[in-house]
C-alpha positions as CSV (number, residue, x, y, z in Angstrom):
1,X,-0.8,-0.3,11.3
2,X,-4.1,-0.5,13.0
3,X,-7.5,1.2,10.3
4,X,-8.1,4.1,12.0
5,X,-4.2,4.9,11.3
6,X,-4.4,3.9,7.9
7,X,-7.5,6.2,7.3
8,X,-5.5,9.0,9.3
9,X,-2.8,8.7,6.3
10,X,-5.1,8.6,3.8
11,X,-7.1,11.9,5.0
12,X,-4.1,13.5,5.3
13,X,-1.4,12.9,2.9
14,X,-3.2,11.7,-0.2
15,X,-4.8,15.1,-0.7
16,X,-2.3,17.2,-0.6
17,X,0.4,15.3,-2.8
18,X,0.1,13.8,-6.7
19,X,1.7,10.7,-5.5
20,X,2.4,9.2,-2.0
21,X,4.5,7.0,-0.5
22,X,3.3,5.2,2.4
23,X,6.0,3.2,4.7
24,X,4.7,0.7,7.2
25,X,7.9,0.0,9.4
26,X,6.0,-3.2,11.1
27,X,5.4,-5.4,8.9
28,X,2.8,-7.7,9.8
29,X,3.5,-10.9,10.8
30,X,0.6,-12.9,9.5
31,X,0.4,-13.3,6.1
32,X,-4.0,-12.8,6.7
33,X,-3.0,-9.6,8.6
34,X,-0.9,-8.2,5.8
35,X,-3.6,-9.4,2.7
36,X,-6.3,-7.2,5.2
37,X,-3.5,-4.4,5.1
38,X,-3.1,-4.5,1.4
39,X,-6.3,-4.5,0.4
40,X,-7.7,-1.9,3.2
41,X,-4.8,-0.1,0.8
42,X,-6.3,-0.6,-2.2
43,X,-9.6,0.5,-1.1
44,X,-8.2,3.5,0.3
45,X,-6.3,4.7,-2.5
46,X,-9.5,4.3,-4.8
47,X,-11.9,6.2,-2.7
48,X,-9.1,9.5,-2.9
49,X,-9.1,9.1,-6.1
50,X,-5.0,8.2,-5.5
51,X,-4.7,4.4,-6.7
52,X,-2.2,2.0,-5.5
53,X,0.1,2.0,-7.8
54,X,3.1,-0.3,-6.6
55,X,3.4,-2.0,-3.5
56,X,7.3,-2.9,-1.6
57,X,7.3,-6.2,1.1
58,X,9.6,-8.5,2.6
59,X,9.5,-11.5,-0.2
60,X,11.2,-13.7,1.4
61,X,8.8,-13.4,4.1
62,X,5.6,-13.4,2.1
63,X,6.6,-15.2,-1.1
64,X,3.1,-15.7,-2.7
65,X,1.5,-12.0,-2.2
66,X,2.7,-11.3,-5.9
67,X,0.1,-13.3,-7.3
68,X,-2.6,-12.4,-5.2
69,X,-2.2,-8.6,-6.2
70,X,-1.3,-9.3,-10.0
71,X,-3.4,-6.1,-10.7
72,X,-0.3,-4.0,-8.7
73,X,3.6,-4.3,-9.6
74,X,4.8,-6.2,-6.0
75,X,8.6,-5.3,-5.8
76,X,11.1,-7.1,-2.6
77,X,12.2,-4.4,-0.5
78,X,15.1,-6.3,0.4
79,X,16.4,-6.2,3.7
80,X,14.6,-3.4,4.8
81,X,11.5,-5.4,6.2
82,X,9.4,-2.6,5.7
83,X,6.2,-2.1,3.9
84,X,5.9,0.7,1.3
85,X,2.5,1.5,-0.5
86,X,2.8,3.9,-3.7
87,X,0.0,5.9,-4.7
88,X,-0.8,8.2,-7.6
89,X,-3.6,10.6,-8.4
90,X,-5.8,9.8,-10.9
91,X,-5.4,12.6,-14.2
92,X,-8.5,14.7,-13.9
93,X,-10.0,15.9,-17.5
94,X,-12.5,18.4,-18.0
């Protein structure tokens, strides 16, 4: 998923819902791609007040991204080889 696509999602879907799922269907092949991907995530999801909350990969692909992101709960997706960020709106108080 190339930025400007990522930003397009975030614009879009993240202020209309309380929490989002996000499905990359490419996964990237590169395990330096993917870290840019996540984190380009992360940052998203905090500046729409809608942080990542979980994140779904390929493991057997990209065994070590678990401990790199212990901050977010990194689940296998199986054999679906897709990538699925979850986001939830922050609780606003007044």
């Amino acid at each position: 998923m190339a930025p400007g696509e990522l930003d397009h999602v975030f614009d879009e879907g993240l202020a209309l819902a309380s929490r989002t799922i996000l499905t990359v269907t490419q996964v990237p092949d590169d395990e330096d791609e993917l870290l840019r991907l996540l984190e380009r995530a992360m940052l998203g999801g905090f500046l729409h007040h809608a942080p990542l909350m979980e994140i779904h990969l390929p493991m057997e692909r990209f065994p070590h991204i678990e401990s790199k992101f212990w901050h977010v709960p990194v689940e296998d997706c199986g054999n679906a080889q897709v990538l699925r960020f979850f986001f939830g709106k922050a609780e606003q108080t007044h």
